[in-house]
ZADRENMI-917705 format. One record per residue (C-alpha): residue number from 1; residue in one letter; x, y, z. Coordinates in Angstrom, 2 decimals, m for minus. Layout:
ZADRENMI-917705
<zanu num="NUM" residu="A" c1="X" c2="Y" c3="Z"/>
...
This chain:
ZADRENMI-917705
<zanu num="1" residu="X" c1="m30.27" c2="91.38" c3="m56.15"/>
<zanu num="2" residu="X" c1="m32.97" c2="92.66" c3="m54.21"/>
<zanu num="3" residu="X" c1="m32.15" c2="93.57" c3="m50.31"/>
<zanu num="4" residu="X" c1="m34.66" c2="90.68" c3="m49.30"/>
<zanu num="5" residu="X" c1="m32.81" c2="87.77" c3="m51.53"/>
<zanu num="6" residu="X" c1="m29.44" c2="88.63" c3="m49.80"/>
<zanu num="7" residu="X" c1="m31.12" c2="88.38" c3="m46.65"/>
<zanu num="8" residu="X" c1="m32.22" c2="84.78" c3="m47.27"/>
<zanu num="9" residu="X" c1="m29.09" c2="84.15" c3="m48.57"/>
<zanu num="10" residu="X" c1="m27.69" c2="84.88" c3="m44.94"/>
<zanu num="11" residu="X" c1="m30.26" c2="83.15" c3="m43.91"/>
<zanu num="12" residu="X" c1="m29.07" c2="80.08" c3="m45.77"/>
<zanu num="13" residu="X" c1="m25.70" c2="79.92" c3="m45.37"/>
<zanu num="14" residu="X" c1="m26.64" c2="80.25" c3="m40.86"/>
<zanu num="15" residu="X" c1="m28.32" c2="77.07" c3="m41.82"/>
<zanu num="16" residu="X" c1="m25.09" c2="75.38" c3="m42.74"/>
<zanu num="17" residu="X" c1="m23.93" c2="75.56" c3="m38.52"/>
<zanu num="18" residu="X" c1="m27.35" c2="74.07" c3="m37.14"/>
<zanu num="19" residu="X" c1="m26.97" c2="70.32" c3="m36.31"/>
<zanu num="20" residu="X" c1="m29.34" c2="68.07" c3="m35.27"/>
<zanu num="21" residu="X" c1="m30.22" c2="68.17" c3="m31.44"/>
<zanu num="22" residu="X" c1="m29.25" c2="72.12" c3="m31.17"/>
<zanu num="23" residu="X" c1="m30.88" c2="73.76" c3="m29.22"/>
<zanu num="24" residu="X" c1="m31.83" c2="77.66" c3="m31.06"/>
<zanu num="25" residu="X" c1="m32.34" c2="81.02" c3="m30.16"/>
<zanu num="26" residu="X" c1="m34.19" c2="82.79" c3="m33.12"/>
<zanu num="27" residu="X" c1="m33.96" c2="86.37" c3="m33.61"/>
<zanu num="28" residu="X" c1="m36.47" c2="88.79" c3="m34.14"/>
<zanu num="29" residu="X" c1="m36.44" c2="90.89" c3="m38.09"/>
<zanu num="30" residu="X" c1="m36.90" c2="90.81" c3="m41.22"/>
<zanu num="31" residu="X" c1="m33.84" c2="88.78" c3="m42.08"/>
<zanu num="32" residu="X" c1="m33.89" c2="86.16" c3="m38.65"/>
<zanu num="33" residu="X" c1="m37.63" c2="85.76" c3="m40.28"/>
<zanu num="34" residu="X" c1="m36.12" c2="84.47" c3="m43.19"/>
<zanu num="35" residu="X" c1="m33.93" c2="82.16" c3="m40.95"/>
<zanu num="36" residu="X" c1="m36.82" c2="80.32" c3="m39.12"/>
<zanu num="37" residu="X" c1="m38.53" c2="80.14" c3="m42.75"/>
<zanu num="38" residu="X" c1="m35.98" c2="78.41" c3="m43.61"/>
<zanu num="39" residu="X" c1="m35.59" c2="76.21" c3="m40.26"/>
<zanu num="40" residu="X" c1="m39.06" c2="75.33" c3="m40.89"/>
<zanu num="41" residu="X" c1="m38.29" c2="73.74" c3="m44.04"/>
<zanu num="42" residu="X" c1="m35.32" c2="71.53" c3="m42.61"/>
<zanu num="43" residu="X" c1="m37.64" c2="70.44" c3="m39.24"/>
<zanu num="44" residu="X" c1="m40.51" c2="69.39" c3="m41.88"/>
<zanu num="45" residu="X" c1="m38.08" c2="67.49" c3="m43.71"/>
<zanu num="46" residu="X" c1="m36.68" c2="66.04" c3="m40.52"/>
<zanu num="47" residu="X" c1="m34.81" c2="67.83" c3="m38.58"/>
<zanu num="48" residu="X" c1="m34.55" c2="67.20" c3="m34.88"/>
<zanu num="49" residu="X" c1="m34.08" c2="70.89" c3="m33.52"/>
<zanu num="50" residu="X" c1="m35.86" c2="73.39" c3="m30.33"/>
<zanu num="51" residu="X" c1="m35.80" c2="76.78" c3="m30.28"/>
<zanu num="52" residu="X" c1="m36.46" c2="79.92" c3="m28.25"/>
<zanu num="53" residu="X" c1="m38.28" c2="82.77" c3="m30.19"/>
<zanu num="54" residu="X" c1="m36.86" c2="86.55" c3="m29.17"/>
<zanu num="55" residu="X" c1="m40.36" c2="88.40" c3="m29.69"/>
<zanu num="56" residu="X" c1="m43.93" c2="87.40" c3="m29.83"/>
<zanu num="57" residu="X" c1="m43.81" c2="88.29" c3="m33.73"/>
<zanu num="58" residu="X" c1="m41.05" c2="85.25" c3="m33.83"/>
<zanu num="59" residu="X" c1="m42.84" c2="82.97" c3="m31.95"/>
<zanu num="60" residu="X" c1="m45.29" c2="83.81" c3="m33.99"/>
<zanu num="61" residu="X" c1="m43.23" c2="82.70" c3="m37.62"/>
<zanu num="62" residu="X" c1="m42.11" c2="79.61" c3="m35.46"/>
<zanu num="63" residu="X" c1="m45.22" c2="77.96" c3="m34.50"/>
<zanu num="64" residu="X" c1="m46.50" c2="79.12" c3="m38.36"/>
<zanu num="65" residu="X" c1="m43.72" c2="76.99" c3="m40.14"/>
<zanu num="66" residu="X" c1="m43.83" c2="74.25" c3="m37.75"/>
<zanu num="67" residu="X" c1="m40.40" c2="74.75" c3="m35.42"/>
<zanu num="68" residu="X" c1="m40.85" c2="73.33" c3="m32.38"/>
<zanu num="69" residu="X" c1="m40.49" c2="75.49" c3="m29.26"/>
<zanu num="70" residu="X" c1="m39.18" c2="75.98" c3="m25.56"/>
<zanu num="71" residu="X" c1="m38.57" c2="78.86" c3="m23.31"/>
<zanu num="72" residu="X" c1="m35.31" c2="79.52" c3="m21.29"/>
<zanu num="73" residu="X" c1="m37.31" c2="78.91" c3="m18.30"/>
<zanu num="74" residu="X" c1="m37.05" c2="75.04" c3="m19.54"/>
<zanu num="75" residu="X" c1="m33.67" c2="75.23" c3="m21.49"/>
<zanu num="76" residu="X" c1="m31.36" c2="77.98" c3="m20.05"/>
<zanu num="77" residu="X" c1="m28.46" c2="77.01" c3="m22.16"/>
<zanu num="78" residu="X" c1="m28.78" c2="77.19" c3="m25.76"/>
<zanu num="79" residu="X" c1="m25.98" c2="76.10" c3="m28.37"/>
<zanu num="80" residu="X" c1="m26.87" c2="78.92" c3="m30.82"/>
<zanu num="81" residu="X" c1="m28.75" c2="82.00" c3="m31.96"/>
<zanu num="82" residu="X" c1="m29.08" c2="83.16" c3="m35.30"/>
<zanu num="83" residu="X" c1="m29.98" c2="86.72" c3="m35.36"/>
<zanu num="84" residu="X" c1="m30.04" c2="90.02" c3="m37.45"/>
<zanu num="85" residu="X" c1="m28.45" c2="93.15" c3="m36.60"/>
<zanu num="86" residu="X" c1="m28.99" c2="96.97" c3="m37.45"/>
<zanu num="87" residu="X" c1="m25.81" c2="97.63" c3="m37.67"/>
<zanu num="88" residu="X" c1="m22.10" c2="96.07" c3="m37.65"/>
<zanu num="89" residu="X" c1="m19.31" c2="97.32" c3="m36.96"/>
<zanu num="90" residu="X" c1="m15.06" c2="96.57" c3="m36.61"/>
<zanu num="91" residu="X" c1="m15.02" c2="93.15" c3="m34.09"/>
<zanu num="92" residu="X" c1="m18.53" c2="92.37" c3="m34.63"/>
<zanu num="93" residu="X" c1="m19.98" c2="95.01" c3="m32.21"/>
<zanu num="94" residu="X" c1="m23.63" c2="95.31" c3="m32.90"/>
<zanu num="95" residu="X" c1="m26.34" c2="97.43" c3="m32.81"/>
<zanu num="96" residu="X" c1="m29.75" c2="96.26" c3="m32.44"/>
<zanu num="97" residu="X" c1="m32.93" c2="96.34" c3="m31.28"/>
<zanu num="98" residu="X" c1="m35.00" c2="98.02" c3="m34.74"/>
<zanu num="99" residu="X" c1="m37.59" c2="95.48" c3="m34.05"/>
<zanu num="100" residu="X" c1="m37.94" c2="96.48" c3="m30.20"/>
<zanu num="101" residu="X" c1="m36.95" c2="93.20" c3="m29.15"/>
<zanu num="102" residu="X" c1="m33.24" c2="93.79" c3="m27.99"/>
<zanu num="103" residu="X" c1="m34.03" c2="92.63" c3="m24.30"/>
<zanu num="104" residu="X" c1="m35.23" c2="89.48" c3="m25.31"/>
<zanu num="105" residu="X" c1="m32.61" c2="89.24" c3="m27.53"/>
<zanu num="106" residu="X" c1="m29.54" c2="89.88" c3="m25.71"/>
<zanu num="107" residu="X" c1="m30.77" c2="87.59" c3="m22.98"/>
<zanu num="108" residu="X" c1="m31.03" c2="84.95" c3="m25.42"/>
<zanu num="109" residu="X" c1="m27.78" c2="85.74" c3="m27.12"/>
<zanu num="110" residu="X" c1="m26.25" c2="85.79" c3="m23.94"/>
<zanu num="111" residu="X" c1="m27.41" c2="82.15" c3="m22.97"/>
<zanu num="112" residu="X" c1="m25.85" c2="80.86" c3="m26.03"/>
<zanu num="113" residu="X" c1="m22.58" c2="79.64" c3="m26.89"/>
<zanu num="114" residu="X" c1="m22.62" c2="81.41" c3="m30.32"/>
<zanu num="115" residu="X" c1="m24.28" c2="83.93" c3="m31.62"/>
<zanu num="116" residu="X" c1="m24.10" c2="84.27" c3="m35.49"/>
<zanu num="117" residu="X" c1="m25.37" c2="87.68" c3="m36.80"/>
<zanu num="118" residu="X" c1="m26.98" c2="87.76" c3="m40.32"/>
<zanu num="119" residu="X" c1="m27.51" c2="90.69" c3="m42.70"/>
<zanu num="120" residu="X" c1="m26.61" c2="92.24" c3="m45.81"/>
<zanu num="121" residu="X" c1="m23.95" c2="93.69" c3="m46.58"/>
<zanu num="122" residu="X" c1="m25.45" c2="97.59" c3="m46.14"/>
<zanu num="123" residu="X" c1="m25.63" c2="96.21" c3="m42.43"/>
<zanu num="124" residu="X" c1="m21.23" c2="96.90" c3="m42.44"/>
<zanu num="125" residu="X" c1="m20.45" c2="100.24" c3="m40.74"/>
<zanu num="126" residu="X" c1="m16.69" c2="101.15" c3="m39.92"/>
<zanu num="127" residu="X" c1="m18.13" c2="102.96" c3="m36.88"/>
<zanu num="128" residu="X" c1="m21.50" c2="102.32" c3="m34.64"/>
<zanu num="129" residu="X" c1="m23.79" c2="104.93" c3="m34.51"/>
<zanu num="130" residu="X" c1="m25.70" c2="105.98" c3="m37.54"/>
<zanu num="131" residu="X" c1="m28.67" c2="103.84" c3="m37.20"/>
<zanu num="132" residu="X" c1="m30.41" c2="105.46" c3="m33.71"/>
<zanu num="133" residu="X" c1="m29.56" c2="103.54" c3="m30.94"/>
<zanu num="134" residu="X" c1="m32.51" c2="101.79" c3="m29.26"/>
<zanu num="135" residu="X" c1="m32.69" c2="102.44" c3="m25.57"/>
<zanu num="136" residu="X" c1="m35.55" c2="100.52" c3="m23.23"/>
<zanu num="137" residu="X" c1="m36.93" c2="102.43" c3="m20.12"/>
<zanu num="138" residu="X" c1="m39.22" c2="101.56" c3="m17.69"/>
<zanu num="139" residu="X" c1="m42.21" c2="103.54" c3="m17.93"/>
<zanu num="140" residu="X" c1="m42.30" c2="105.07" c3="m14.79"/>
<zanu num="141" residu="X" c1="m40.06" c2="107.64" c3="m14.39"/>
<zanu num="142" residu="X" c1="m39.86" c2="107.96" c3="m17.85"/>
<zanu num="143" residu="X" c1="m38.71" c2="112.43" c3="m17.40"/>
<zanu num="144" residu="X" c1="m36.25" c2="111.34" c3="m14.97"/>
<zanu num="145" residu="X" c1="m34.65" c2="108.70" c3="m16.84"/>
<zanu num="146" residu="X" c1="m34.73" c2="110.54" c3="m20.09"/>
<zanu num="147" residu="X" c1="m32.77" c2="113.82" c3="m17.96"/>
<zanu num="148" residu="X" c1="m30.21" c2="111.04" c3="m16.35"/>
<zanu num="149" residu="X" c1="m29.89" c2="110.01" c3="m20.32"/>
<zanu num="150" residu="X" c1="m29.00" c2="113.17" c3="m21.43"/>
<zanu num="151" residu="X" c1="m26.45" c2="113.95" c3="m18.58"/>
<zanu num="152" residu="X" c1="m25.17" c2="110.93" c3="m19.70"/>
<zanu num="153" residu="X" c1="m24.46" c2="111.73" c3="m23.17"/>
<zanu num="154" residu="X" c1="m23.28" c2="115.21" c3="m22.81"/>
<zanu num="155" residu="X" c1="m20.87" c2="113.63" c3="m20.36"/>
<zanu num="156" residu="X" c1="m19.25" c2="111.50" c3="m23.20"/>
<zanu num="157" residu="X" c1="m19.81" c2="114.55" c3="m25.96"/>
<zanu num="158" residu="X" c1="m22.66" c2="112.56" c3="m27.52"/>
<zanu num="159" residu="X" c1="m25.63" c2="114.57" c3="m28.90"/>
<zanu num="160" residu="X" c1="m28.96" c2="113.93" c3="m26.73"/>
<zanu num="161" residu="X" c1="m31.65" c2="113.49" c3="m29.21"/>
<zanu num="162" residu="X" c1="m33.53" c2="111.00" c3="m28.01"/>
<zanu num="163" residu="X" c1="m36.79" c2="110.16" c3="m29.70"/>
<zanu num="164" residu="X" c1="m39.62" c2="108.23" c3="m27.89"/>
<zanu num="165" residu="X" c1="m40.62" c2="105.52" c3="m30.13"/>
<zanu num="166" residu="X" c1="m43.74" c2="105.24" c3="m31.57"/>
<zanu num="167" residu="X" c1="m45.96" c2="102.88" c3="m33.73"/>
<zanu num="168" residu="X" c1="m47.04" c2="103.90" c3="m37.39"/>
<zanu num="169" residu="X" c1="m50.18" c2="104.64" c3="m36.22"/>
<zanu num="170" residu="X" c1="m49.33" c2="107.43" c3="m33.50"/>
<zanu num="171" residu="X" c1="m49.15" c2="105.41" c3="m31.01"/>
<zanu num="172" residu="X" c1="m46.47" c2="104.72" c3="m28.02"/>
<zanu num="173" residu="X" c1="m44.50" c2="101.97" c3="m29.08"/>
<zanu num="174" residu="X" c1="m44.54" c2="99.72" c3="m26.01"/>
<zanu num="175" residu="X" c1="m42.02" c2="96.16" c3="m25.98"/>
<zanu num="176" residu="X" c1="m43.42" c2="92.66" c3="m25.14"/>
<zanu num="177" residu="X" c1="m42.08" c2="93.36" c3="m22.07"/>
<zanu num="178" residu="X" c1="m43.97" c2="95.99" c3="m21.32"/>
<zanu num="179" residu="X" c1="m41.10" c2="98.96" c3="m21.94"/>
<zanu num="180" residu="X" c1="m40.94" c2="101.95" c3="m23.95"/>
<zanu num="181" residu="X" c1="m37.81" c2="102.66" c3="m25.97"/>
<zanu num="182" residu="X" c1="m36.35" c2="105.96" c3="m27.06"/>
<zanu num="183" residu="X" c1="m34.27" c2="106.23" c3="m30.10"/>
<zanu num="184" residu="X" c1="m30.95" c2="107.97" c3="m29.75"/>
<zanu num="185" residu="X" c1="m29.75" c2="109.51" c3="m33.21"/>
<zanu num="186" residu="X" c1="m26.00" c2="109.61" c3="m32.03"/>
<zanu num="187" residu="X" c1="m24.09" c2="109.86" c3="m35.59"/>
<zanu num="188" residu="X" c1="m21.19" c2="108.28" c3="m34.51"/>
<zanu num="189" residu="X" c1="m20.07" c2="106.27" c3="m31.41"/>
<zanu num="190" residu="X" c1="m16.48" c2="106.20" c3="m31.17"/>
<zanu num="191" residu="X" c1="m16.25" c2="104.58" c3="m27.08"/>
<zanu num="192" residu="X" c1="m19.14" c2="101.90" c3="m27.58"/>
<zanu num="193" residu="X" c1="m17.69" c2="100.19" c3="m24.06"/>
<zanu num="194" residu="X" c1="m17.60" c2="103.45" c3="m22.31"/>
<zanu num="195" residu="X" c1="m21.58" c2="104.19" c3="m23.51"/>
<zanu num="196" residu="X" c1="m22.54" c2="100.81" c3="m22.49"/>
<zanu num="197" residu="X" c1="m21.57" c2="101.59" c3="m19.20"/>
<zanu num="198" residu="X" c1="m22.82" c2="104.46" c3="m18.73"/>
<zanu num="199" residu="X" c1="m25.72" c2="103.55" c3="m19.42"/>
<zanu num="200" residu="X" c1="m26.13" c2="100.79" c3="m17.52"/>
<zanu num="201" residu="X" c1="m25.87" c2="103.22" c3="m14.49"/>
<zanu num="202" residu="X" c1="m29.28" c2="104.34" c3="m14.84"/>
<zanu num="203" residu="X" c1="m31.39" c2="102.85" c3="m12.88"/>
<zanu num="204" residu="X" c1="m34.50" c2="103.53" c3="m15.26"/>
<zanu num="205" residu="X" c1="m32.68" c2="102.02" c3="m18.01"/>
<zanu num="206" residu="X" c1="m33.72" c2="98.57" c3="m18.89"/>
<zanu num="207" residu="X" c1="m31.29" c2="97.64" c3="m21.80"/>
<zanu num="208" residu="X" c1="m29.67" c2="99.09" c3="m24.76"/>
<zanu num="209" residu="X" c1="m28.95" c2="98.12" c3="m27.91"/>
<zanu num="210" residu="X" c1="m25.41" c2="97.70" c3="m27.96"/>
<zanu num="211" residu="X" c1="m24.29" c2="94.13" c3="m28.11"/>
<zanu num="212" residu="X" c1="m20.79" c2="93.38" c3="m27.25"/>
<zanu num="213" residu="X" c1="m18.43" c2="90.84" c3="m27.28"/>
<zanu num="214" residu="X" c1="m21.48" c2="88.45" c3="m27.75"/>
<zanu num="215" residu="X" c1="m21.46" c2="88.02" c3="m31.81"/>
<zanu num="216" residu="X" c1="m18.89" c2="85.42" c3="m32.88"/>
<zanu num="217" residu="X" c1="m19.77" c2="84.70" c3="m36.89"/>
<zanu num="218" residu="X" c1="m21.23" c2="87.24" c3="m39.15"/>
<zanu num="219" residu="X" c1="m22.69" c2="86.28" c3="m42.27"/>
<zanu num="220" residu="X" c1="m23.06" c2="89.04" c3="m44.75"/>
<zanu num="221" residu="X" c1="m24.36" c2="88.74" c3="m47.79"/>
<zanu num="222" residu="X" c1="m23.53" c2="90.89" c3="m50.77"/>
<zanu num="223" residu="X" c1="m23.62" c2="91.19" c3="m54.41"/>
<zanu num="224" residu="X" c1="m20.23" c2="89.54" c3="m54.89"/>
<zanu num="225" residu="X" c1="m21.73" c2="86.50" c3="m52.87"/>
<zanu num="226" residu="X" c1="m21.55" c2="85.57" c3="m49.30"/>
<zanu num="227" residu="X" c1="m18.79" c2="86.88" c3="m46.19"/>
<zanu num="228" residu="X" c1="m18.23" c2="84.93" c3="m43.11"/>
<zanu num="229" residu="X" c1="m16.38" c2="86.65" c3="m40.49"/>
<zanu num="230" residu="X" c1="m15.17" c2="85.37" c3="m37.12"/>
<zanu num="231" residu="X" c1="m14.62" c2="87.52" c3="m33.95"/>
<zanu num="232" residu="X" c1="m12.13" c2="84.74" c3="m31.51"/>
């Protein structure tokens, strides 16, 4: 099977906890756009459902397929959020934010009382940390922040390569919220709590990409079919 046709089969199965009246925060990706695809075809076929898009690109899908929309400004409590993830690892800890959307996404997954991650199964690490970790900074600042970073690193005997992101076309890669990100090629987090923290010391930090404690199902699908694991 092709990486895409696992993805939709994630997709699927996330379907299976969506009941009518829910109220849904959609993730931004290649396999959460599979999951509002699919949403699409159960709210054209009747399904009574709202939902809050994580990115522009997603509200995008939304409105294209016909899911009808609200913004936490209107509904600040959601009942789910189906989402991808970059990478999982042992108790569902996530990282995120490939598509530059992991503000918007953790404040979403945050306001829900579930957050079901969807992926294939190459998505399964048994440590964090091999897929760069996506770090949001202000703009201004940008060489202070980016020194505070790699104090902060050293200090936890990470390596500080840190990568500003940019578009395929040579351009700065800035967020929908008006950020820049820089990638940090760790190799291996063993402390993902004591990282978090740290990081959320800097001041010119916006968010990271490590999400944890907020994933409670993970769907993964694989070539031997489809894995649903819960975190209590």
């Amino acid at each position: 099977m092709t990486p895409e046709t696992l993805k939709r089969q994630a997709a699927a199965r996330a379907l299976e906890f969506v009941r009518p009246g829910m109220r849904l925060g959609l993730g931004t990706g290649s396999t959460a756009k599979h999951f509002v695809e699919l949403l699409g075809d159960r709210v054209r076929a009747g399904l009574d459902v709202i939902g809050v898009p994580t990115s522009e690109a997603t509200r995008a899908d939304a409105v294209r397929v016909g899911v009808p929309l609200t913004t936490l400004d209107e509904t600040p409590h959601l009942d789910i959020t189906v989402d991808g993830a970059d990478e999982i690892g042992p108790g569902l800890v996530l990282i995120k934010g490939g598509g530059g959307a992991l503000l918007r996404e953790k404040i979403v997954a945050a306001a829900s009382d579930q957050m079901i991650v969807i992926a294939d199964e190459t998505k399964l690490v048994s440590l964090l940390g091999t897929f760069p970790l996506p770090i949001e900074i202000v703009g201004f600042g940008q060489g202070a922040t980016r020194l505070a970073l790699t104090d902060a690193l050293k200090s936890l005997s990470l390596p500080d390569r840190l990568t500003l992101r940019m578009t395929k076309d040579g351009h700065v890669f800035v967020t929908d919220e008006g950020h820049l990100i820089l990638d940090a090629a760790l190799g291996k987090i063993p402390d993902p709590q004591a990282l978090a923290a740290r990081l959320a010391e800097i001041p010119g930090v916006v968010e990271h990409g490590l999400f944890l404690g907020l994933a409670k199902v993970a769907i993964i699908a694989g070539a031997s079919g489809i894995r649903v694991i819960e975190q209590s």
